[in-house]
C-alpha positions as CSV (number, residue, x, y, z in Angstrom):
1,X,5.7,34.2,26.4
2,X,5.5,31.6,29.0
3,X,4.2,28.3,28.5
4,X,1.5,27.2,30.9
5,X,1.3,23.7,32.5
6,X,-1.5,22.0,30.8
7,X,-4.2,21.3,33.2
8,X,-5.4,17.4,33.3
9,X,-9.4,17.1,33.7
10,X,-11.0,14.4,35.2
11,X,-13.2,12.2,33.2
12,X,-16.4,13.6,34.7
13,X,-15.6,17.4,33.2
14,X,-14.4,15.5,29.9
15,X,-17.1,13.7,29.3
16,X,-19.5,16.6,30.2
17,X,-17.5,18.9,27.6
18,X,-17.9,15.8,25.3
19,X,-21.5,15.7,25.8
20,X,-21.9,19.8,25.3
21,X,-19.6,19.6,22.1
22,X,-17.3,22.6,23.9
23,X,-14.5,19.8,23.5
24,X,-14.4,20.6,20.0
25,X,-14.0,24.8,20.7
26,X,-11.5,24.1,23.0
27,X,-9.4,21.9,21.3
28,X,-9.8,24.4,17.9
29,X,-8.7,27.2,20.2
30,X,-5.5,25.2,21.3
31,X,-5.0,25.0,17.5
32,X,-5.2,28.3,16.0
33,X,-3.6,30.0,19.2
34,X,-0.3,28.2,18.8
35,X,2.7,29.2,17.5
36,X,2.9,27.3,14.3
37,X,-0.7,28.1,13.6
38,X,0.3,31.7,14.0
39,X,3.3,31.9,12.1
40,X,1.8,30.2,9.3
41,X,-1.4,32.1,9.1
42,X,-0.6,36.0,10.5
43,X,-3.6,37.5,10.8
44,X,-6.6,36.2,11.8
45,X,-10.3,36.4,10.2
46,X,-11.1,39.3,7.6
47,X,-13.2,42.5,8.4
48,X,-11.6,44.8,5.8
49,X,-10.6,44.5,2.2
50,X,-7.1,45.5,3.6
51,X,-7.4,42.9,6.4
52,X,-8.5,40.5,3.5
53,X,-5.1,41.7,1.3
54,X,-2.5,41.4,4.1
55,X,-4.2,37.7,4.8
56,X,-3.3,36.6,1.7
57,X,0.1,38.3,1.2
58,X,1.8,37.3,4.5
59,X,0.1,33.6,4.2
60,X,3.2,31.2,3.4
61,X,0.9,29.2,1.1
62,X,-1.9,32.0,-0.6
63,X,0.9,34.6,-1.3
64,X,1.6,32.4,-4.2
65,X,-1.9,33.6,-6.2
66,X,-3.1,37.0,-6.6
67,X,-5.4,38.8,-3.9
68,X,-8.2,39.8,-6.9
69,X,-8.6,37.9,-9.9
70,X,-11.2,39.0,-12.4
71,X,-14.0,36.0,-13.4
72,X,-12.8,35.9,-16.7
73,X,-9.3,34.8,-15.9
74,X,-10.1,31.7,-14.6
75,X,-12.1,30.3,-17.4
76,X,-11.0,27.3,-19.6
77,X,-11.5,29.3,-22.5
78,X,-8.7,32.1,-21.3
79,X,-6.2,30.0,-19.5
80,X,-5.9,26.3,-21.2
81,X,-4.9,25.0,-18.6
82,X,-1.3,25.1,-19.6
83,X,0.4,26.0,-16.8
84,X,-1.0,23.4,-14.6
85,X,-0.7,20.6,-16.9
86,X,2.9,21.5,-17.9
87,X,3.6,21.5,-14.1
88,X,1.8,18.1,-13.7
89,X,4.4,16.9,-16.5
90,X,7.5,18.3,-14.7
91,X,6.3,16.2,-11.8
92,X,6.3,13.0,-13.5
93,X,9.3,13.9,-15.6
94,X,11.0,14.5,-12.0
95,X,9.6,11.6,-10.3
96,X,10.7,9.3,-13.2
97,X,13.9,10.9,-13.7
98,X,14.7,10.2,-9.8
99,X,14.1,6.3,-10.7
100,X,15.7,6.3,-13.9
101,X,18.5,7.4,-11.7
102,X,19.1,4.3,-9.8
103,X,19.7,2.5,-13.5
104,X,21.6,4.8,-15.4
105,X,25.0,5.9,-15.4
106,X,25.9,9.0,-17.3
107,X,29.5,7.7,-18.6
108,X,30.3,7.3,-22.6
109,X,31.2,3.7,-22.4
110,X,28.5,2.6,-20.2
111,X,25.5,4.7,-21.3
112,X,24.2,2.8,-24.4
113,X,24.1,-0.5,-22.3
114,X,22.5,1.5,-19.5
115,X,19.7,2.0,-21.4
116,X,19.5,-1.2,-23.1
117,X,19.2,-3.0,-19.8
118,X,17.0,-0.7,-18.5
119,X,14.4,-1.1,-21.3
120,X,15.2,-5.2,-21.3
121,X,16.1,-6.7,-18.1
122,X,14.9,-3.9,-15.7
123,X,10.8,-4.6,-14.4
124,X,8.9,-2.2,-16.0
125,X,12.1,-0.2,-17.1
126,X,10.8,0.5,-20.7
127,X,7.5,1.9,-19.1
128,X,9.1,4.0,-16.7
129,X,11.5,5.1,-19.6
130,X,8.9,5.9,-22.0
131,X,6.6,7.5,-19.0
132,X,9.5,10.0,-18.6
133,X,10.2,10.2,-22.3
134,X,6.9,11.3,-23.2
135,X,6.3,13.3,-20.1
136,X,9.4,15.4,-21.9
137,X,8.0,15.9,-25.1
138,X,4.8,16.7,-23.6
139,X,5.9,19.4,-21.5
140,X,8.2,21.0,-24.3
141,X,4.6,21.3,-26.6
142,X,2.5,22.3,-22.9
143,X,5.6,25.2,-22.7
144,X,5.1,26.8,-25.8
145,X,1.7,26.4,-26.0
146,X,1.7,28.2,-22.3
147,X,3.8,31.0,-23.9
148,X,1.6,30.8,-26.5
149,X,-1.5,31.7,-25.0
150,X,0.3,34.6,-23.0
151,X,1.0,36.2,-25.7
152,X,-2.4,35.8,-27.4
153,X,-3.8,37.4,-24.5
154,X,-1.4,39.8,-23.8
155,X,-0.7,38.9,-20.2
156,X,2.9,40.0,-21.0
157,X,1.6,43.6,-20.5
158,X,2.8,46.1,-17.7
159,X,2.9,45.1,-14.6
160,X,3.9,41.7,-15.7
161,X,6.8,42.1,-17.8
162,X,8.8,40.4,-15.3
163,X,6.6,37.2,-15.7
164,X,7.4,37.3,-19.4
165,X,10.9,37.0,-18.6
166,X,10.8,34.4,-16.2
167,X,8.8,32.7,-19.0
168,X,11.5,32.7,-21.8
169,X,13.8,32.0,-19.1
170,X,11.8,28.5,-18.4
171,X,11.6,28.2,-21.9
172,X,15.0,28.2,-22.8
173,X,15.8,25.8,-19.7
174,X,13.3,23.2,-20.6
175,X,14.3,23.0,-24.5
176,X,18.1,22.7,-23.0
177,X,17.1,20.2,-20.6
178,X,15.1,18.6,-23.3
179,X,18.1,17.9,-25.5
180,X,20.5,17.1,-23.0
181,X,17.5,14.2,-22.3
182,X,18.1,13.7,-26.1
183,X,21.5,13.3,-25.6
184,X,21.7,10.5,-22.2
185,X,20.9,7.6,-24.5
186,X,24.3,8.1,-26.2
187,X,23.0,6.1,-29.5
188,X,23.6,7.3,-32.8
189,X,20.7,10.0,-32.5
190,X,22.5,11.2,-29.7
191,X,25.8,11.7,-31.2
192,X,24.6,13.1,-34.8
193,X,22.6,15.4,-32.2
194,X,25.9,16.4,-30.6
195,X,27.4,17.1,-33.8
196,X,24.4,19.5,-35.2
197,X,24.0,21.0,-31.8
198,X,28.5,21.9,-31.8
199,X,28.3,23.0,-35.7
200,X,25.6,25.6,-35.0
């Protein structure tokens, strides 16, 4: 595929093509006919159901959601919500973790006083502390309530089984992550912690 020299137009065409609005067409057309517009979306407008499927599927950012959903499946009611909110969470927890980061180091001898001068000297360190502290707890309840509601509905079902095991997968990763989190502070919680969590 060659590349064509783009063709400079004098002010009298552009302002005529300005006036007509064919600027507009032209300029879309530039758009959706290069080649990041067509790797990212494959095929172009939908005429068939099947057209309408492989849109979806081979789109980098709709693959991610089922082609059909039924109505139902979308309501409050049926979905609480949890998945979303306990992403939202794992978004803050990230984001505050990252900062936490900058003020913590994860060595016995200078952990407890890590913490302390982050929730006493540091500018807003207690909020950001607590912000990702609570954002953990949060998203521990938001998982299990997720899990809950899946298996209240029955979701688990065939052809999703594999879903269902990505899920207890997650599930298991966020508790660990959640008591390793338990654990940074290196306080007495955390070391009775350590000794409950080696003696089981």
């Amino acid at each position: 595929m060659a590349n064509k020299a783009p063709q400079i137009p004098n002010i009298a065409e552009l302002m005529d093509k300005i006036k007509s609005g064919k600027i507009f067409s032209e300029i879309a057309k530039e758009i959706t006919e290069s080649q990041v517009w067509t790797s990212t979306f494959r095929h172009g407008y939908a005429d068939t159901p099947r057209n309408r499927v492989l849109q979806i599927a081979s789109n980098v950012w709709l693959h991610l959601h089922p082609v059909k959903m039924h109505r139902h499946a979308l309501r409050i009611k049926f979905t609480w919500c949890m998945g979303g909110i306990t992403f939202l969470l794992f978004l803050s927890t990230v984001v505050t973790g990252v900062i936490l980061m900058f003020y913590y180091r994860p060595v016995g001898e200078y952990a407890y006083y890590d913490m302390k001068y982050l929730q006493y000297d540091v500018p807003f360190g207690m909020l950001m502390r607590n912000m990702h502290r609570w954002a953990a707890h949060a998203m521990v309840i938001t998982v299990w309530l997720h899990m809950f509601r899946v298996f209240l509905t029955g979701s688990y079902k065939p052809p999703r089984e594999f879903n269902w095991v990505i899920g207890v997968f997650l599930v298991t990763f966020t508790l660990l992550l959640s008591f390793t989190g338990y654990l940074l502070p290196w306080d007495q919680l955390a070391m009775w912690a350590v000794t409950v969590g080696t003696n089981m």
